[in-house]
C-alpha positions as a Markdown table, in Angstrom:
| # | Residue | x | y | z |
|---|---|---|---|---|
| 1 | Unk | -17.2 | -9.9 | -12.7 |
| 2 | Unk | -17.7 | -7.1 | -15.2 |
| 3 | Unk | -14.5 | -7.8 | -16.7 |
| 4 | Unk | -15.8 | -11.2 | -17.5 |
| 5 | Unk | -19.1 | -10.7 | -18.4 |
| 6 | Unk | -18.9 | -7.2 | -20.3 |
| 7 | Unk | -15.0 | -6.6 | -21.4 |
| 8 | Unk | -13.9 | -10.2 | -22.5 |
| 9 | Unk | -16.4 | -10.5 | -25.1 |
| 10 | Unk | -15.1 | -7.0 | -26.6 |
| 11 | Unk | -11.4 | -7.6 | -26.0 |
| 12 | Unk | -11.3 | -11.1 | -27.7 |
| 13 | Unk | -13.9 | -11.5 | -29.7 |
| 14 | Unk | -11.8 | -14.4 | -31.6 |
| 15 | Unk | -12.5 | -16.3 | -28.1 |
| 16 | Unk | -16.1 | -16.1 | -29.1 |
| 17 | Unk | -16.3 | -17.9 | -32.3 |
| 18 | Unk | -17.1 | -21.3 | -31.6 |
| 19 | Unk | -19.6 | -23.2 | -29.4 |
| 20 | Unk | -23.0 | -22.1 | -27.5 |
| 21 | Unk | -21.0 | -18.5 | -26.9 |
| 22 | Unk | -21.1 | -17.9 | -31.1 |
| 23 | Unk | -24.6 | -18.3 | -30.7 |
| 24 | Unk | -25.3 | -16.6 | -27.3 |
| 25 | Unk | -24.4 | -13.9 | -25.3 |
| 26 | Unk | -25.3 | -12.7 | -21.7 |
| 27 | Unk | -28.1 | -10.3 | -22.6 |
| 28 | Unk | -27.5 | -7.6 | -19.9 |
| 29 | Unk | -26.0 | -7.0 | -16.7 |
| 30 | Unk | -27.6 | -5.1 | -14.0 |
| 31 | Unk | -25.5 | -3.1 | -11.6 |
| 32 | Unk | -27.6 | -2.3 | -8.1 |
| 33 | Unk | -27.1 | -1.2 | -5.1 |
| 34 | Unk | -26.9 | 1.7 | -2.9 |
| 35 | Unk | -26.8 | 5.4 | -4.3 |
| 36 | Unk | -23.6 | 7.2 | -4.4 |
| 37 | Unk | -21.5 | 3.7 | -4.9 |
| 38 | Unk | -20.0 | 4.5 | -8.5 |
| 39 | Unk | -23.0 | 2.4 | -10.6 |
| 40 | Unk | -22.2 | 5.0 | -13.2 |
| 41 | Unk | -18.7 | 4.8 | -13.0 |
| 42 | Unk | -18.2 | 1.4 | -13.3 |
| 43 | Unk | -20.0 | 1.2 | -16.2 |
| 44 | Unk | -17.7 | 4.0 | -18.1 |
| 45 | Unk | -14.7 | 1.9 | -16.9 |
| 46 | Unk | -15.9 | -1.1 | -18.3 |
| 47 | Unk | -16.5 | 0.4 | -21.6 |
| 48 | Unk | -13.0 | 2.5 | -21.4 |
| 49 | Unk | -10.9 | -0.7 | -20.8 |
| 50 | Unk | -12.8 | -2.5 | -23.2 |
| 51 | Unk | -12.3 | 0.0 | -25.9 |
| 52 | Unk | -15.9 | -0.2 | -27.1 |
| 53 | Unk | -17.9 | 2.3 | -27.8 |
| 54 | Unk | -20.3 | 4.1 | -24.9 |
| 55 | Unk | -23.8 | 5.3 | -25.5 |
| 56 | Unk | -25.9 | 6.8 | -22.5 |
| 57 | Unk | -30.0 | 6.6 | -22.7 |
| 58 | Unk | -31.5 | 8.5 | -20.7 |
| 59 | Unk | -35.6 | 9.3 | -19.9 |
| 60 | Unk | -36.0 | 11.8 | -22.3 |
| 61 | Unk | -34.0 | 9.7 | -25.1 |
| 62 | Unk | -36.7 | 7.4 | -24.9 |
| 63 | Unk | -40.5 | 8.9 | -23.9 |
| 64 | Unk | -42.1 | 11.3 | -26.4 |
| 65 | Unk | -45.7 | 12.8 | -26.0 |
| 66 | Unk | -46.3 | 12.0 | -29.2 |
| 67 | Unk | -48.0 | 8.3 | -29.9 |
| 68 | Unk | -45.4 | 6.1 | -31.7 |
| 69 | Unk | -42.4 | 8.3 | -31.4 |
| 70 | Unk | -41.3 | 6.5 | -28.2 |
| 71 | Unk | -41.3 | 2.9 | -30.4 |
| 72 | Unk | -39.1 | 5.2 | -33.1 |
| 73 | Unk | -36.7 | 6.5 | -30.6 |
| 74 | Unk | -36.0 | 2.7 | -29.5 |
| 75 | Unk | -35.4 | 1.4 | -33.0 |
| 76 | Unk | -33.2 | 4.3 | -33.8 |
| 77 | Unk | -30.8 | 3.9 | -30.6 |
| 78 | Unk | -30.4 | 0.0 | -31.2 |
| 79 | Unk | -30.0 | 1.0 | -34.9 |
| 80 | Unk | -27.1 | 3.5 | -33.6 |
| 81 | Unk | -25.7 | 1.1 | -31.6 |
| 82 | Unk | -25.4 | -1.4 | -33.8 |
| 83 | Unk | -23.0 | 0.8 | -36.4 |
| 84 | Unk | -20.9 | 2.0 | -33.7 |
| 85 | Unk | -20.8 | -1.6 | -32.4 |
| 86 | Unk | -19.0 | -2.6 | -30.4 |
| 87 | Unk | -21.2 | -0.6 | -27.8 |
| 88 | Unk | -22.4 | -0.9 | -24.4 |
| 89 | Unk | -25.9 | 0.7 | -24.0 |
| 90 | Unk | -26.1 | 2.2 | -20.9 |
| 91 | Unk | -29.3 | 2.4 | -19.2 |
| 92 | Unk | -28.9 | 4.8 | -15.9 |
| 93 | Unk | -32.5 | 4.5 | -13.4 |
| 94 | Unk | -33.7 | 1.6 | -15.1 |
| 95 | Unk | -36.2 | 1.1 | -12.8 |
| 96 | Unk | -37.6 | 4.9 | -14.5 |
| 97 | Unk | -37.1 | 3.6 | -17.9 |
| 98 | Unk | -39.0 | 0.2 | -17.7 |
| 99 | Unk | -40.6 | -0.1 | -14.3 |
| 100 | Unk | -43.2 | -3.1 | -13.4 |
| 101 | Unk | -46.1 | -2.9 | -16.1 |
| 102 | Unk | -49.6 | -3.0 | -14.4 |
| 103 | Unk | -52.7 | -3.4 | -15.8 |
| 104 | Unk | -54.0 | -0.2 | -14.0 |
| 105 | Unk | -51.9 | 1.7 | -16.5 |
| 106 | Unk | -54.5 | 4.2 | -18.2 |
| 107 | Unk | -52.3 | 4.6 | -20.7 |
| 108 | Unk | -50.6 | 2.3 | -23.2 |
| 109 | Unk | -47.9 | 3.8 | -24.8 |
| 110 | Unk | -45.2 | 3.1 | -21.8 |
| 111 | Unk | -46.3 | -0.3 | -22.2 |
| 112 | Unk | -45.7 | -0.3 | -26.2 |
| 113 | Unk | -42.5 | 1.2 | -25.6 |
| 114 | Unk | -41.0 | -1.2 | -23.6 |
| 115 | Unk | -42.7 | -4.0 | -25.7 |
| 116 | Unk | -40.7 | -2.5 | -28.8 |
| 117 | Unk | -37.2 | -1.9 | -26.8 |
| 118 | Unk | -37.4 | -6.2 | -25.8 |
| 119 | Unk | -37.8 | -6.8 | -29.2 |
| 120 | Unk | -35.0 | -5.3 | -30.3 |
| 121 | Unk | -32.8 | -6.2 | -27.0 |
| 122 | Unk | -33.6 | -9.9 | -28.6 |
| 123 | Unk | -32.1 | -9.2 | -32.0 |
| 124 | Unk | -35.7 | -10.3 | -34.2 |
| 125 | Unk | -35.0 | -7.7 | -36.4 |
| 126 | Unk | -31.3 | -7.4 | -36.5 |
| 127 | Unk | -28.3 | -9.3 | -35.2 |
| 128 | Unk | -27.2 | -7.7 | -31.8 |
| 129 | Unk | -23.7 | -8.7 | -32.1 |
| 130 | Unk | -21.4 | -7.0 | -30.2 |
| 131 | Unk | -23.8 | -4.9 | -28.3 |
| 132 | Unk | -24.2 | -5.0 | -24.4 |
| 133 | Unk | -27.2 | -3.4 | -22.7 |
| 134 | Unk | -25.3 | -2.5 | -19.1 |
| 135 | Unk | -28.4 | -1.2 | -16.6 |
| 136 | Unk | -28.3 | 0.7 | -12.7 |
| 137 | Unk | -30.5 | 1.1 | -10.3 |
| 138 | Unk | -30.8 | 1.6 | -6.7 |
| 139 | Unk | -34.6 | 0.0 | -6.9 |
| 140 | Unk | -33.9 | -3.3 | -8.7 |
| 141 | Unk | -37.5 | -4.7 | -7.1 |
| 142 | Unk | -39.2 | -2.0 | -9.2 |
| 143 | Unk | -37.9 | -3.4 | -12.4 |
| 144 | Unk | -40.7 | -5.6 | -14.6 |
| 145 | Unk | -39.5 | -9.3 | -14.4 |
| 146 | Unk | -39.5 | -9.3 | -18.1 |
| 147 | Unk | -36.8 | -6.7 | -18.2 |
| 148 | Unk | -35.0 | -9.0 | -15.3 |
| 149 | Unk | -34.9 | -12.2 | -17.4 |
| 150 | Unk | -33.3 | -10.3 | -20.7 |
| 151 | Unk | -30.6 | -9.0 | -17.3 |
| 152 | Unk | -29.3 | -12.7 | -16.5 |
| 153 | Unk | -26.3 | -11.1 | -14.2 |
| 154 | Unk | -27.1 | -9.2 | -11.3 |
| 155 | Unk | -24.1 | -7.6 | -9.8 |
| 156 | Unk | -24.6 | -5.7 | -6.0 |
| 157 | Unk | -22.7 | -2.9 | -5.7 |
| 158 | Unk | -22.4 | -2.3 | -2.1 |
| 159 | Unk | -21.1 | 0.5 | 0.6 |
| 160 | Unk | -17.2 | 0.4 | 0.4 |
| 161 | Unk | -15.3 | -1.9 | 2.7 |
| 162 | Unk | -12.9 | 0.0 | 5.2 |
| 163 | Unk | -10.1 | -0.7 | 2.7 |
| 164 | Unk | -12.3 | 0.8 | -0.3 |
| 165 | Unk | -13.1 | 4.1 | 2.0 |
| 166 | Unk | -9.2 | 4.6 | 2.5 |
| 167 | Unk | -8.4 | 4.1 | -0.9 |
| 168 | Unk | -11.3 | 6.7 | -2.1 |
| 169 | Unk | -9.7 | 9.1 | 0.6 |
| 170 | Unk | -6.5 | 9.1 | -0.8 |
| 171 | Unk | -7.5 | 9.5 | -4.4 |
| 172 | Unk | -9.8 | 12.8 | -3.3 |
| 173 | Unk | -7.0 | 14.4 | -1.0 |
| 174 | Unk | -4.0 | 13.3 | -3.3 |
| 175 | Unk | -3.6 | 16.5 | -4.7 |
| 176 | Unk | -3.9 | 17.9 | -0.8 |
| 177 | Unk | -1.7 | 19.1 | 1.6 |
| 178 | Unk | -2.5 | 17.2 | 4.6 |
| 179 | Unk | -1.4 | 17.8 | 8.6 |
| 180 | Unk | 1.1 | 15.1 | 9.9 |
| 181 | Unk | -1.5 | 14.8 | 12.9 |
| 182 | Unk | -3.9 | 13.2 | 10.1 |
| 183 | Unk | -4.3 | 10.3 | 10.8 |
| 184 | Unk | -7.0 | 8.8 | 7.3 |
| 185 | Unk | -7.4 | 5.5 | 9.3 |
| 186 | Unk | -9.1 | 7.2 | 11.9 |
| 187 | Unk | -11.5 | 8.5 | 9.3 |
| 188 | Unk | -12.4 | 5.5 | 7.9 |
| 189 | Unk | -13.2 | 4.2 | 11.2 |
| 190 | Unk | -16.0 | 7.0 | 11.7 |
| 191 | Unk | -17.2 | 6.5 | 7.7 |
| 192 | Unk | -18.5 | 3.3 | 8.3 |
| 193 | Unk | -22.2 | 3.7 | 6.3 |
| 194 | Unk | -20.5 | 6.0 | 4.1 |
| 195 | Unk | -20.4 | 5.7 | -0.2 |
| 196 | Unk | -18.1 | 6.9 | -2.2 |
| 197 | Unk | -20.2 | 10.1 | -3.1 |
| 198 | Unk | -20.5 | 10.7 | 0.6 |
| 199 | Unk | -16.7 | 10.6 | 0.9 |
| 200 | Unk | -16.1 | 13.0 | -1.9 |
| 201 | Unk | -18.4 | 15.4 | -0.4 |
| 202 | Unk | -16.9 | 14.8 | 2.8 |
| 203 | Unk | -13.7 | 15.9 | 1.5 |
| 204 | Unk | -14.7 | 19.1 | 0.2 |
| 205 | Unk | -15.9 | 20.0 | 3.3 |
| 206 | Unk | -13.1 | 19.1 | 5.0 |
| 207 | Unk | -11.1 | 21.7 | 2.5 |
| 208 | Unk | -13.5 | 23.9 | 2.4 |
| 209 | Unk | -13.3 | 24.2 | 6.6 |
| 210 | Unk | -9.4 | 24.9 | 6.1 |
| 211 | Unk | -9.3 | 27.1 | 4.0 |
| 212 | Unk | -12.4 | 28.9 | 5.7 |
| 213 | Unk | -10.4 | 28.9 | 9.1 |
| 214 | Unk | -7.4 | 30.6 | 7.0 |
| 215 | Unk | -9.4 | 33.1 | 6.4 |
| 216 | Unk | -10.4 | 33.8 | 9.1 |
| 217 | Unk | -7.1 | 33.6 | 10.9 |
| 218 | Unk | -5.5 | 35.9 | 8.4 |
| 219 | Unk | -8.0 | 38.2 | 8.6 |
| 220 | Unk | -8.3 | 41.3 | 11.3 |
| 221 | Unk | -11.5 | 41.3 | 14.2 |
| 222 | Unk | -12.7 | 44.2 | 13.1 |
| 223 | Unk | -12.5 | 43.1 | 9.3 |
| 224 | Unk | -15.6 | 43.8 | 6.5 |
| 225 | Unk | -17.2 | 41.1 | 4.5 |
| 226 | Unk | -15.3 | 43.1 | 1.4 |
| 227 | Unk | -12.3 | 42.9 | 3.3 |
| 228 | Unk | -12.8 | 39.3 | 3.8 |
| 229 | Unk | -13.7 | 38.9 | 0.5 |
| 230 | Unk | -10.6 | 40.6 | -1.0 |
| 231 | Unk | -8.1 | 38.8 | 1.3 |
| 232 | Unk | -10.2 | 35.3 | -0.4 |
| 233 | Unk | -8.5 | 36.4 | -3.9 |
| 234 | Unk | -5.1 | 37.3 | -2.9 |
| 235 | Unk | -5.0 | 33.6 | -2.1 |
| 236 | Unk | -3.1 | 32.3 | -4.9 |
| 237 | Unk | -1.9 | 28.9 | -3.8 |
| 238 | Unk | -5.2 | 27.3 | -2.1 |
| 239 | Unk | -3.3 | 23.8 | -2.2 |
| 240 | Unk | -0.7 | 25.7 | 0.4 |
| 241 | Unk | -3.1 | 25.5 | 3.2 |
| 242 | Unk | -3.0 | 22.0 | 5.4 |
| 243 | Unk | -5.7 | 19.8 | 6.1 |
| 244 | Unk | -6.2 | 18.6 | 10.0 |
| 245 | Unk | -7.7 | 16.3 | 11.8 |
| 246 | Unk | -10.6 | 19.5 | 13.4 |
| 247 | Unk | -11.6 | 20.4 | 9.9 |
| 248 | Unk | -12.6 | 16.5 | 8.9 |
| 249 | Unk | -14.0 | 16.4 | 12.9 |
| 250 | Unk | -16.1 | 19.6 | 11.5 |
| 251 | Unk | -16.9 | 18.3 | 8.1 |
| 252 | Unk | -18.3 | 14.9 | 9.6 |
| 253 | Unk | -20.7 | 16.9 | 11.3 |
| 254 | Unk | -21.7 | 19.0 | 8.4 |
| 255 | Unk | -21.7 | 16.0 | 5.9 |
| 256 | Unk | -23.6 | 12.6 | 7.3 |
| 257 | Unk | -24.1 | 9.6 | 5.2 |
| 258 | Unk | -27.1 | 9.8 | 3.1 |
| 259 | Unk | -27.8 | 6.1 | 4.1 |
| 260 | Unk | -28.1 | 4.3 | 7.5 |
| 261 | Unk | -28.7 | 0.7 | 8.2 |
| 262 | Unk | -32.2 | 1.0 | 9.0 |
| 263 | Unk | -33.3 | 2.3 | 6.3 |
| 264 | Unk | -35.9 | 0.3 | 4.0 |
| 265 | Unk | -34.4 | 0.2 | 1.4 |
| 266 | Unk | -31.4 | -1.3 | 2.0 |
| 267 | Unk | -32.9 | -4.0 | 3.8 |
| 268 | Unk | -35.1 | -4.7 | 0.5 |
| 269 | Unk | -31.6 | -4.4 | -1.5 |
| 270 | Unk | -30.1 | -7.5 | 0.9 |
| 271 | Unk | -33.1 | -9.5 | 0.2 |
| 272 | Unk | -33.1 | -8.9 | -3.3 |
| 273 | Unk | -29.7 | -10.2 | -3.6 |
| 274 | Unk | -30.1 | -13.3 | -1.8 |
| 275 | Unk | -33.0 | -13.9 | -4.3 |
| 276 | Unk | -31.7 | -13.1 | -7.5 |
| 277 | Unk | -28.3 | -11.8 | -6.9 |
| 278 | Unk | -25.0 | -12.9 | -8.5 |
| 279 | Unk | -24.0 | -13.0 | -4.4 |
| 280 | Unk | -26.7 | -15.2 | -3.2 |
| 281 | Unk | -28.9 | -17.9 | -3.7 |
| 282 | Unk | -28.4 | -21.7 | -3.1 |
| 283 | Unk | -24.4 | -21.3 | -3.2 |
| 284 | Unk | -24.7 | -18.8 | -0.4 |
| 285 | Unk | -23.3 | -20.1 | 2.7 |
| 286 | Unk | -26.7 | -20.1 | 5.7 |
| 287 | Unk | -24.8 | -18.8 | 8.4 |
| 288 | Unk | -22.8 | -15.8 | 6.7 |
| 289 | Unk | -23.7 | -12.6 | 7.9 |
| 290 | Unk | -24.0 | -10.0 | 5.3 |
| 291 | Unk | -21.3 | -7.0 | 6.2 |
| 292 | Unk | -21.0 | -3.6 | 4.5 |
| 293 | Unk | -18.9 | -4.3 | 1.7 |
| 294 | Unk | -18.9 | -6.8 | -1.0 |
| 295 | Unk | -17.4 | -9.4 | 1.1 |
| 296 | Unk | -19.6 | -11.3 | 4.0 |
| 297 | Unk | -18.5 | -10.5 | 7.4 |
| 298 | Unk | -16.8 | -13.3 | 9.5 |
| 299 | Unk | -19.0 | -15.4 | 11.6 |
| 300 | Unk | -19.5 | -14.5 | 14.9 |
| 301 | Unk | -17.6 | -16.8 | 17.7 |
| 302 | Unk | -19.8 | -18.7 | 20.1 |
């Protein structure tokens, strides 16, 4: 999907010379989904295979406390990204940058701001060729719906399938020496509301337990926290030490997942992509059941 919508256009622009696409591009693209499931990541691979340039904005690129400066900083990014075209625009928290505007709002100048960044997402000024404005969020329901229509492609970004969890194990622990009694499968099977973050950090902690029980094994009953301490730096070889099945039993209960399946907000994320998703509305089959992952669990048997 982001190859098509984000990396074609880059990589052969020749393609794009002729027709409606000479005149018009997608907009944007909005990433959302779950924390921890590589938003931010994707969005740095799509602009590394692409070859185009990559240009962050943050919170703090934007706001100012000063009246007007916010409208300036806009100009000046779109005015950056237009020279170093061609450039994805990355907008990380989106929802932070250009949340729904109310008319509540004592002040005006978040309003003005996001006023002033439309206009120049639209090109009035200048020609936006060659520029992408890529956004993530985990709240896309807080977004304002003018922000949404300039964001025509809504991509979810879901929990990893089982397949996706065993591939992010063995990219973490590649480096790793592992026990033969390790079995990852079996991990995967007790990571099942897991991300991708969760699974790095569940790593760690796995290593960290190793090399902790090392330690400990190597070191006398009666020895000092120095003593400890010094038999920690005469380690030289910390890769030497093998990684069992106990110390990942140890590190699941020291690392949970940050999400579970009742929490709120992931049922507001399904919703929201049945609505205005790239994976739902009227093509989406009625009796699929949505699974964790980006493909829809099987139907049930009667």
């Amino acid at each position: 999907m982001l190859q098509t919508l984000v990396t074609l256009p880059l990589l052969r622009p020749d393609l794009f010379q002729t027709g409606i696409l000479a005149k018009h591009s997608i907009a944007g693209v909005l990433l959302f989904g779950p924390p921890g499931t590589g938003k931010t990541m994707l969005a740095k691979a799509a602009a590394k295979s692409s070859g185009a340039n990559f240009m962050s904005v943050s919170l703090s690129d934007i706001f100012d406390k000063y009246v007007g400066e916010g409208e300036k900083n806009v100009r000046a990014i779109f005015t950056l990204a237009r020279k170093l075209a061609p450039c994805i625009v990355f907008l990380d928290e989106v929802d932070a940058l250009f949340g729904t505007r109310r008319s509540s709002e004592t002040s005006s100048s978040k309003r003005e701001i996001i006023n002033e960044f439309m206009t120049e997402w639209d090109g009035l000024t200048s020609s936006n060729k060659s520029i992408t404005i890529l956004g993530a969020t985990n709240r896309p329901f807080d977004l304002d719906d003018a922000i949404l229509r300039r964001m025509p492609r809504r991509v979810l970004i879901d929990l990893p399938t089982p397949a996706q969890r065993l591939a992010i194990l063995k990219s973490h622990l590649k480096d790793d020496i592992l026990s033969p009694t390790l079995s990852l499968d079996s991990i995967v099977e007790k990571t099942p509301l897991y991300s991708g973050s969760d699974l790095k950090n569940l790593c760690i902690a796995a290593s960290l337990t190793s090399v902790k029980e090392h330690i400990l094994r190597t070191s006398l009953p009666t020895s000092s926290t120095s003593e400890i301490l010094s038999k920690m730096n005469e380690i030289e070889d910390w890769n030497t030490i093998p990684t069992t099945a106990g110390h990942f039993e140890q590190a699941l209960k020291e690392v949970p997942p940050s999400l579970t399946d009742e929490m709120q907000t992931l049922v507001e994320l399904r919703k929201w992509d049945e609505m205005y998703g790239d994976g739902g509305g009227k093509g989406k089959k009625k009796n699929a059941k949505a699974g964790w992952g980006f493909t829809p669990a099987p139907p049930l048997k009667k």
